[in-house]
Each structure stands twice: as C-alpha cells, then as structure tokens.
C-alpha positions in Angstrom: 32.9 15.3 -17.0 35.1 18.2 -18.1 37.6 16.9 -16.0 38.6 13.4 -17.8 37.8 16.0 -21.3 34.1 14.5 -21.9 35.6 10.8 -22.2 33.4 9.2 -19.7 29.7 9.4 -20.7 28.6 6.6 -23.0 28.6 8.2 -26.2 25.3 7.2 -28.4 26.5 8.9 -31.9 28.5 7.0 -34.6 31.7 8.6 -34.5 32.7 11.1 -37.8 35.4 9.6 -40.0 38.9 9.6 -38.4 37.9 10.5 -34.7 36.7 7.2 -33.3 35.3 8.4 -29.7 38.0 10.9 -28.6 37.1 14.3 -28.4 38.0 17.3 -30.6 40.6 19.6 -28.5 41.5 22.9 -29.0 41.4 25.6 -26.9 40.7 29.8 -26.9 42.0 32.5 -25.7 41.2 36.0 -24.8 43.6 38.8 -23.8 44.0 42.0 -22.0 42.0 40.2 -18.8 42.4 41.7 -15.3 40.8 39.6 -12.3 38.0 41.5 -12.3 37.2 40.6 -16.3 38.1 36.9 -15.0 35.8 36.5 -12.4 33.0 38.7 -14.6 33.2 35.4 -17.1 33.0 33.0 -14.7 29.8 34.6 -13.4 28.4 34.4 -16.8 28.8 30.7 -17.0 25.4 28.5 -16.6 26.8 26.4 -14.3 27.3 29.4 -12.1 24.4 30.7 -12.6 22.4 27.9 -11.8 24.1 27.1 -8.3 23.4 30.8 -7.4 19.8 30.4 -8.3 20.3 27.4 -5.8 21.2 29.7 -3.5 25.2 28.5 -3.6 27.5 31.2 -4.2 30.7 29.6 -5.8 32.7 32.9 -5.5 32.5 33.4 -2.2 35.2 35.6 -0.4 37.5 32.7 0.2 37.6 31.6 -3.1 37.8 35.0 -4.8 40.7 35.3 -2.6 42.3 32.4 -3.8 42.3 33.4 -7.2 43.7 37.0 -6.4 46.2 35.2 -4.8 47.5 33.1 -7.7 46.6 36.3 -10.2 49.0 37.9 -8.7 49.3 42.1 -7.7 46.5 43.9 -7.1 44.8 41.8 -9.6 44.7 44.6 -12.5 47.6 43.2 -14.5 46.2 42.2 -17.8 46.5 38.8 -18.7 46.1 36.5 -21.8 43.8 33.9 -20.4 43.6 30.5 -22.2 40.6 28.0 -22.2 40.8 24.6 -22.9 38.2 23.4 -24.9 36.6 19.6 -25.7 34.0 18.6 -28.2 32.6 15.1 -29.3 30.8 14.9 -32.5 29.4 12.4 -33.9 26.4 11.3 -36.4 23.1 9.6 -35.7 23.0 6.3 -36.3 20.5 5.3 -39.1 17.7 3.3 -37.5 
C-alpha cells in the first residue's frame, strides 16, 4: 500500500473539494540523525513492532548491515533524514 502512495485500496469516502481520489503528499523531516537514532525510529514503528511480537525480527544483523552500509562511516555522521508522507481524506457520504 505505501508503495503505490495509498492509491490502490478502494476508497469508500467522497473525496474533499479539489482532490478527487489522489492522496495528499508531503513529506517530514528530522535532522541531526546518526544510524543509531535511525534504526531507534524504525523500531518504534507499529508495523515493527507487531512482526517482533510475531516473533520476526525485521532488523536482523544482515539488514542492519545493509543500512550501515549505505549510511555510510561508522554510522555516527548526523544526517537530515526525510520522510515521505501520503494521506487520503475524504468525507462520509450522506446515507
């Protein structure tokens, strides 16, 4: 889903004026992030947390590697991190 931006599900709402079905993009960012900060956030997602309650660990060694690897250094660089973001709004349609 957050892949194609939240355009696949069937969306049940009546779209706000001027936005039709397409989502509302923006995006966030935070600064002064070292790898450890990064990986920190990611543990706090749900998503994460669910799978580990699952008994999946997402960031196991081979991953966390691979993002040390693209982070770059010894991974205590700061870094301005920047997060997409996707929204669909819409009303509910009068019955």
């Amino acid at each position: 889903m957050v892949d194609d931006e939240y355009r696949a599900p069937t969306f049940r709402l009546d779209p706000i004026e001027g936005r039709a079905h397409s989502p509302f993009e923006f995006s966030m960012q935070r600064r002064r992030m070292d790898l450890d900060d990064y990986l920190l956030y990611i543990t706090s997602w749900s998503a994460y947390q669910t799978a580990k309650d699952k008994g999946v660990e997402l960031l196991d060694e081979a991953t966390v590697q691979e993002f040390a690897t693209a982070w770059g250094g010894d991974g205590k660089e700061v870094k301005t991190v920047t997060y997409p973001i996707f929204l669909r709004i819409g009303k509910v349609r009068p019955e």
